[in-house]
Backbone bond lengths (Angstrom), bond angles and torsions (degrees), N, CA, C in turn:
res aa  C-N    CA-C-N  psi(-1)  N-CA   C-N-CA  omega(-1)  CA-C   N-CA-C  phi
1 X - - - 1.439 - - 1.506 108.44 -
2 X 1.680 120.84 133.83 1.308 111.32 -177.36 1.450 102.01 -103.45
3 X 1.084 120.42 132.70 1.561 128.40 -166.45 1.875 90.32 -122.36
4 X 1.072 118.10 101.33 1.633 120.61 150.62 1.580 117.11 -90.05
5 X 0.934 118.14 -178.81 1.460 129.70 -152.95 1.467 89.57 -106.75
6 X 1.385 124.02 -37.54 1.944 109.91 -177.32 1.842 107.93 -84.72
7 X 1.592 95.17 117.07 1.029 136.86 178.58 1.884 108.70 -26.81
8 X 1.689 100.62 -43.77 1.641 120.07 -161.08 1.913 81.69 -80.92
9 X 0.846 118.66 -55.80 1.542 124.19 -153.08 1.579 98.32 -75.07
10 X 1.416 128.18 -29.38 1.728 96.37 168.43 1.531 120.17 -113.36
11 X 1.966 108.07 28.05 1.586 111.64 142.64 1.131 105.96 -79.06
12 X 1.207 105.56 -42.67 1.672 101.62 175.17 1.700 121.84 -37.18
13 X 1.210 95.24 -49.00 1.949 111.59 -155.42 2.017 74.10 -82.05
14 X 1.165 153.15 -28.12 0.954 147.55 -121.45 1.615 93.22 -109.12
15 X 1.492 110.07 -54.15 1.370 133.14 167.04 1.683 116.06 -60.50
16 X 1.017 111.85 -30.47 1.734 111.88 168.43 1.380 108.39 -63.46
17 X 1.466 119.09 -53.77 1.748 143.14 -163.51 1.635 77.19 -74.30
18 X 0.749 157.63 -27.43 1.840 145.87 167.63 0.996 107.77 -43.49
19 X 1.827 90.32 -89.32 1.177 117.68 -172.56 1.902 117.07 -37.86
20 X 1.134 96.28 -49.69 1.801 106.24 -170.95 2.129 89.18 -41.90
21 X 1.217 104.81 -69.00 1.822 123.41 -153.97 1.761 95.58 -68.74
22 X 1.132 104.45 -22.90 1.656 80.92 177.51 1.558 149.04 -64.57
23 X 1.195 96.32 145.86 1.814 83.20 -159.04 1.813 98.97 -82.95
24 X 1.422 94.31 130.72 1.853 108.78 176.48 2.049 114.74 -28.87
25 X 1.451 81.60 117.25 1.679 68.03 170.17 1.534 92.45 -130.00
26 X 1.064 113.10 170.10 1.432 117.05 162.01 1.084 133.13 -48.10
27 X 1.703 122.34 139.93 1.772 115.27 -166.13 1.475 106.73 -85.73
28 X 1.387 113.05 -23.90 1.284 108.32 175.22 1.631 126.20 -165.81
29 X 1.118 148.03 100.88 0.998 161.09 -137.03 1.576 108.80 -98.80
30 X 1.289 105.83 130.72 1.627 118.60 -178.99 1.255 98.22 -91.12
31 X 1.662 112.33 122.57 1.295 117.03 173.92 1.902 111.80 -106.29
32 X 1.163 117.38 111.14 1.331 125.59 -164.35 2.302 92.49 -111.97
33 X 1.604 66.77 118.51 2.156 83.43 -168.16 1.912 93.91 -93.66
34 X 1.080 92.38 121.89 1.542 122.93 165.46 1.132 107.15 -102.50
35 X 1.934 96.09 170.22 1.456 118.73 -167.64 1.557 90.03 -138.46
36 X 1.705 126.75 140.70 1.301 98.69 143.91 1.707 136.98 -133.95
37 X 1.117 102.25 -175.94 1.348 116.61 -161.16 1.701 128.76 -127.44
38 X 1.204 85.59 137.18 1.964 85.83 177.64 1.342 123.19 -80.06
39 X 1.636 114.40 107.16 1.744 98.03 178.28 1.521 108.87 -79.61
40 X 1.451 106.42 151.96 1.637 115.55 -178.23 1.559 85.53 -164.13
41 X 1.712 71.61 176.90 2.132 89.98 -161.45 1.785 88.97 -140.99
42 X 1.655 96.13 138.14 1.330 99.33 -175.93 1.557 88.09 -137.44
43 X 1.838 120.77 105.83 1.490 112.37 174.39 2.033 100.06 101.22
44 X 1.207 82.18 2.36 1.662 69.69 -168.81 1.852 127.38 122.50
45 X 1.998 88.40 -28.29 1.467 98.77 -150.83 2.066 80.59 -112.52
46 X 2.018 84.58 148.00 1.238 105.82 -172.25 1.739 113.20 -75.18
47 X 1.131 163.52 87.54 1.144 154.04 140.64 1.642 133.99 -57.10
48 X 1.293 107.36 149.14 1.740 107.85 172.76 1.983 104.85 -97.79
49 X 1.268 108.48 154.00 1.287 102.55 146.82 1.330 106.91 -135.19
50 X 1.456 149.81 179.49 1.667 159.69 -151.89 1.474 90.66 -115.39
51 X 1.521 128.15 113.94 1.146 173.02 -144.25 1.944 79.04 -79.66
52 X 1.231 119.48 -37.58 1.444 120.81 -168.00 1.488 116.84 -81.70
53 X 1.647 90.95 -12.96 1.866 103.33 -174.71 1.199 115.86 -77.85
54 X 1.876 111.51 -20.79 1.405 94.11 -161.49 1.380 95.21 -133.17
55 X 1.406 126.18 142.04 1.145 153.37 165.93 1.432 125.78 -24.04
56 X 1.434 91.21 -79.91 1.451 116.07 170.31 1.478 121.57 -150.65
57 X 1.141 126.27 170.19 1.560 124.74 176.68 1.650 112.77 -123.65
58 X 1.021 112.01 100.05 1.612 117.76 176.41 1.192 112.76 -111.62
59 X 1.535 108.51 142.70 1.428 117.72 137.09 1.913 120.63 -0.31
60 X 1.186 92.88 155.34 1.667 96.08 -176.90 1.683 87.80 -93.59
61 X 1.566 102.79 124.36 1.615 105.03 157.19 1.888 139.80 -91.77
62 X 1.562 80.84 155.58 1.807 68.15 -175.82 1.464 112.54 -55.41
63 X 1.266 125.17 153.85 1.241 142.94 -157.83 1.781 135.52 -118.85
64 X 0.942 126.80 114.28 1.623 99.68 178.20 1.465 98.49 -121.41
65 X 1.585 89.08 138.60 1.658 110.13 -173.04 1.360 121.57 -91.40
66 X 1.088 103.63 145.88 1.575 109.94 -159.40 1.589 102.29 -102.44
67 X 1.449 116.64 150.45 1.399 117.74 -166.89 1.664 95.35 -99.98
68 X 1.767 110.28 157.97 1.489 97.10 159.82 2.034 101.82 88.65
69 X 1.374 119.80 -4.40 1.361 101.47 -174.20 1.487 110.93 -123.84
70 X 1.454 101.93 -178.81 1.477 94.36 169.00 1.972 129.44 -73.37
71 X 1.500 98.89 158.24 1.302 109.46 -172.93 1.579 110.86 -37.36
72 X 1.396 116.18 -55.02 1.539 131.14 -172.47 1.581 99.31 -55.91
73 X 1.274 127.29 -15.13 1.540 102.53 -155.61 2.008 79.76 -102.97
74 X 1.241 97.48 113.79 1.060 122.06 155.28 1.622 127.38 -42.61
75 X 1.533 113.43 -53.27 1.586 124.77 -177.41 1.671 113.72 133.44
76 X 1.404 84.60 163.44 1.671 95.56 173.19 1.674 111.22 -62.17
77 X 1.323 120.31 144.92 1.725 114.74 150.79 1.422 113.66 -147.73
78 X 1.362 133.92 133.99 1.120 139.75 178.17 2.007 96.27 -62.44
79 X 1.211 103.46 111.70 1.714 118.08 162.54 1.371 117.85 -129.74
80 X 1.560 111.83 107.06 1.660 118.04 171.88 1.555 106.72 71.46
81 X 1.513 103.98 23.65 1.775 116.22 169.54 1.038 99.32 92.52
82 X 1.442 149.05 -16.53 1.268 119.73 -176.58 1.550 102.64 -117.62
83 X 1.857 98.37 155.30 1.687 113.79 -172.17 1.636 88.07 -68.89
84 X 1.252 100.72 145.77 1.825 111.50 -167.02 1.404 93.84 -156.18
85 X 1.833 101.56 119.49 1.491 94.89 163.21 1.639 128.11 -88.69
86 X 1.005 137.75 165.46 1.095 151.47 -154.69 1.337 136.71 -108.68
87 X 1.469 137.00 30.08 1.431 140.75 -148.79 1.774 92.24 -67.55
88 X 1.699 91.85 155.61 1.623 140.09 168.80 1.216 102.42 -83.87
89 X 1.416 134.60 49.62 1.795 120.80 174.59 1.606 124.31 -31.73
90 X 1.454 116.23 -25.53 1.229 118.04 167.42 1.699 128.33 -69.62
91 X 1.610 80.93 -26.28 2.018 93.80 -163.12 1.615 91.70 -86.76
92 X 1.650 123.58 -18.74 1.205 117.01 -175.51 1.164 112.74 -96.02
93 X 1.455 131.74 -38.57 1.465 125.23 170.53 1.588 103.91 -74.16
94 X 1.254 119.68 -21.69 2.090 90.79 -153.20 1.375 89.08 -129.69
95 X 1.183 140.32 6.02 1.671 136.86 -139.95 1.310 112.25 2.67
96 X 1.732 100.35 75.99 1.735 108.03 169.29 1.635 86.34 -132.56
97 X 1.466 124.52 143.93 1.195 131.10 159.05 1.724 112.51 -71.09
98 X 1.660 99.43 140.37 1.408 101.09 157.61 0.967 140.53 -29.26
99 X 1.422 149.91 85.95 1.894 120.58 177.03 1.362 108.46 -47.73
100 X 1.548 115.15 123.85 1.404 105.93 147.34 1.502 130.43 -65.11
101 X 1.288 114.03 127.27 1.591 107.94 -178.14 1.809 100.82 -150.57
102 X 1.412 113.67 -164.55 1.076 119.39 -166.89 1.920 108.75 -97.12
103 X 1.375 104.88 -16.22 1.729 133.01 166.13 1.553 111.48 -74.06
104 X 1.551 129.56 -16.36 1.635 136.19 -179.55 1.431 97.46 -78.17
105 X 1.485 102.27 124.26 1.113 114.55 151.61 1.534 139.73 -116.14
106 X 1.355 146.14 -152.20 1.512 140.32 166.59 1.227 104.42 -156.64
107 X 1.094 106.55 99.70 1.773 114.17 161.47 1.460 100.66 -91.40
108 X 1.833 84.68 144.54 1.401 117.08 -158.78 1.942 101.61 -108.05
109 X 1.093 91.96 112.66 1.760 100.99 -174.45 1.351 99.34 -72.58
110 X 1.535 106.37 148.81 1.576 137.43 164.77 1.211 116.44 -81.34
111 X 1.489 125.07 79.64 1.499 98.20 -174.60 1.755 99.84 -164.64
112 X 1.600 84.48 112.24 1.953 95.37 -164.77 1.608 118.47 -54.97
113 X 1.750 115.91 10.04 1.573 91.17 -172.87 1.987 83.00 -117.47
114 X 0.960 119.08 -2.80 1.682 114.91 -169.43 1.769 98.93 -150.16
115 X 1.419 95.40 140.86 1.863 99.08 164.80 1.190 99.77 -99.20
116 X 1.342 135.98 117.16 1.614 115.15 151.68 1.762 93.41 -147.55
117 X 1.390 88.59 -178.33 1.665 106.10 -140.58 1.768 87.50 -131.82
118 X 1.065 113.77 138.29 1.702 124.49 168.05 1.458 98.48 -117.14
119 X 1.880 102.62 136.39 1.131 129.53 -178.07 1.937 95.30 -100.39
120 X 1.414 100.85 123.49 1.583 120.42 178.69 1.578 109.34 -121.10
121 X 1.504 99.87 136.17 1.590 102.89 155.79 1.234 123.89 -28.13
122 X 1.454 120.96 -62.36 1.802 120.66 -158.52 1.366 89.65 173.26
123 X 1.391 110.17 122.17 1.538 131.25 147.26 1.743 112.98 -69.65
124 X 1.472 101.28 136.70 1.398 109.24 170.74 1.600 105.88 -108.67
125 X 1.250 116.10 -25.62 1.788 100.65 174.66 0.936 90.71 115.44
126 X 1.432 107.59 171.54 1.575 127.66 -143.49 1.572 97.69 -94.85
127 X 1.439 103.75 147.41 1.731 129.18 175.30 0.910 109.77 -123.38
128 X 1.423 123.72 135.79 1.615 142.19 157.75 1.793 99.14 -89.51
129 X 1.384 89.11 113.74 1.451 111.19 157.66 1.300 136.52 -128.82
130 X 1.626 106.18 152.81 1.513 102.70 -140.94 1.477 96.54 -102.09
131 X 1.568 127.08 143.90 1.162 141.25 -160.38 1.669 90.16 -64.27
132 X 1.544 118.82 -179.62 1.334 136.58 -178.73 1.806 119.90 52.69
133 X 1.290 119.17 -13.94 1.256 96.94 158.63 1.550 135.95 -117.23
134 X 0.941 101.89 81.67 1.214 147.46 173.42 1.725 143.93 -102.89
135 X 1.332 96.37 90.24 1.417 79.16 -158.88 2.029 85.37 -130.31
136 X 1.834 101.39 157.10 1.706 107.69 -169.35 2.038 106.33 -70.36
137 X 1.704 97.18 161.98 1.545 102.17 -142.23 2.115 78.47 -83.94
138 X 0.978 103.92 6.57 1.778 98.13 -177.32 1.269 95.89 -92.31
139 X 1.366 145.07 -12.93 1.245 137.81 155.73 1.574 129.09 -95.68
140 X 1.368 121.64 17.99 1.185 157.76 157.64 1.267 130.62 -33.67
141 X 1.347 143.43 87.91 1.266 136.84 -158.11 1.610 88.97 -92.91
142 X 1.220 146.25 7.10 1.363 115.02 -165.62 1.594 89.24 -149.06
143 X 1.601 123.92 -40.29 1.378 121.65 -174.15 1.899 107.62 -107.02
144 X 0.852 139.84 39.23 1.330 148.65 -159.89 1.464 90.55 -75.50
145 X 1.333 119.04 -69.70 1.227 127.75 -165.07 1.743 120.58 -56.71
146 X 1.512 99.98 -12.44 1.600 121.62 170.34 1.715 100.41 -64.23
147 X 0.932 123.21 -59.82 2.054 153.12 -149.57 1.828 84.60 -46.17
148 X 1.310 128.83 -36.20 1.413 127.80 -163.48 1.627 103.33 -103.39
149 X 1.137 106.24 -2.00 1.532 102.86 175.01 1.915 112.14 -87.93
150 X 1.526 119.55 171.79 1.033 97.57 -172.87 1.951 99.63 -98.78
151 X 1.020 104.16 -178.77 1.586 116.95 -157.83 1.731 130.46 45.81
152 X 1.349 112.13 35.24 1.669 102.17 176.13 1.628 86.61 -143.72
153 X 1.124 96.91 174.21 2.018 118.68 -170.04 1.281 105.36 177.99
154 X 1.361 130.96 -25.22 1.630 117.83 157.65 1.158 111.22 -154.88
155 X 1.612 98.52 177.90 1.802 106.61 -170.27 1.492 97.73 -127.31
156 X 1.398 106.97 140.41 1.897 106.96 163.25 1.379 110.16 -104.81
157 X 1.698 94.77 -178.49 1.669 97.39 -178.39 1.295 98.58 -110.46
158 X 1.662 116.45 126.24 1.318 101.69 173.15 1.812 89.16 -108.19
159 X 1.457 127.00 -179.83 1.307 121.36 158.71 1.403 112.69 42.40
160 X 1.250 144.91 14.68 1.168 114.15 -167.95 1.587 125.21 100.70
161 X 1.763 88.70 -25.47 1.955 98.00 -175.32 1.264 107.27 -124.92
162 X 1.882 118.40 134.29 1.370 132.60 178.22 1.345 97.13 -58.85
163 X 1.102 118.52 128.26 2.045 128.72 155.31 1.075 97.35 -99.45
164 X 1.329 113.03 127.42 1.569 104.25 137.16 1.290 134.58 -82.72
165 X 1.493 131.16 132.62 1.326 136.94 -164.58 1.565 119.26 -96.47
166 X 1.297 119.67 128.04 1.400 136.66 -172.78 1.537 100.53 -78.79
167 X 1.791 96.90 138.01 2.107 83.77 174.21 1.914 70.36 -126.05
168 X 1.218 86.19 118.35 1.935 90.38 158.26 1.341 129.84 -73.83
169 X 1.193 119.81 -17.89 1.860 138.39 170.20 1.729 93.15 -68.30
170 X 0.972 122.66 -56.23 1.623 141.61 -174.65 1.522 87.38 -59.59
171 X 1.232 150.92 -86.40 1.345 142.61 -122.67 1.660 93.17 -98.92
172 X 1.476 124.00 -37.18 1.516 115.48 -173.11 1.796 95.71 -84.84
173 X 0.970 147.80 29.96 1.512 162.01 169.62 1.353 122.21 -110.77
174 X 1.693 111.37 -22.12 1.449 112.99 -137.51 1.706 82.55 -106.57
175 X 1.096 131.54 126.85 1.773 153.67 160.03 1.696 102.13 -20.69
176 X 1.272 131.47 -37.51 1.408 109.88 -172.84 1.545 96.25 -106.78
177 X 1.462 134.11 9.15 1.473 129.12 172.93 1.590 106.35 -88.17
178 X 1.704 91.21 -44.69 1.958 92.93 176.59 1.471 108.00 -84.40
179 X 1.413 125.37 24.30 1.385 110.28 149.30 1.180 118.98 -105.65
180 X 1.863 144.78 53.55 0.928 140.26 155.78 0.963 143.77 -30.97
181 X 1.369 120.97 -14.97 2.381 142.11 -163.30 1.460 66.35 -90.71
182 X 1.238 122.04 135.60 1.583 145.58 112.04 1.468 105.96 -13.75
């Protein structure tokens, strides 16, 4: 070991003896920024929604039904203390009822002027998806016919497969969701 007396010159020599022994890492790393998302199926069909939209994911609760409304509105249920209504996302986009099964779930929307809760086929759990592919559902080779429904406007690629993505601000906003009264 050469040890000189200037202080600069054996950090120096100190930083070489590093450098030499270090084990290879990469010079520079591509950082690819994601978002993520809940896959679920409403009808059969796979969708994302933004991991930030929804509250919580519960169980389907017991329910009391309201007279006088539309088919989709499922009912009131007390979730996490507050009276929360309950939409059929299936009965409202496709007029197919939910199956009840042991795979139904209710995600609980984020959204400061209304609590309500969408009843889904089956959550698969959360996805990291990667920003830029993304493109609107009117240019859509597979979900086009989604683009006229209320809450969707584009699809990403996760895996290989177009999702179409749910905006819940978009669908609890949209003129034929806030007309629930029969």
């Amino acid at each position: 070991m050469q040890r000189t007396e200037d202080v600069f010159d054996y950090l120096g020599w100190i930083n070489r003896q590093v450098d030499q022994h270090a084990v290879g890492l990469p010079s520079s790393e591509d950082h690819v920024r994601i978002w993520q998302g809940i896959l679920f199926a409403v009808d059969g069909r796979r969708m994302l929604v933004a991991l930030d939209e929804v509250r919580a994911i519960v169980a389907p609760p017991r329910m009391v039904t309201l007279p006088g409304v539309r088919p989709w509105v499922s009912g009131l249920a007390n979730l996490r203390g507050e009276l929360t209504g309950v939409f059929d996302l299936a009965r409202f986009w496709f007029d197919v009822t939910t199956p009840a099964s042991r795979h139904s779930v209710v995600f609980l929307a984020k959204h400061a002027q209304a609590s309500s809760a969408f009843l889904v086929e089956r959550s698969y759990g959360i996805r990291q998806v990667p920003y830029g592919d993304e493109r609107p559902l009117s240019d859509s080779e597979h979900h086009r016919e989604l683009a006229s429904l209320p809450g969707f406007h584009q699809e990403v690629r996760l895996n290989e497969e177009w999702l179409p993505v749910l905006e819940f601000r978009s669908l609890l906003e949209h003129d034929q969701f806030l007309n629930a009264v029969a």
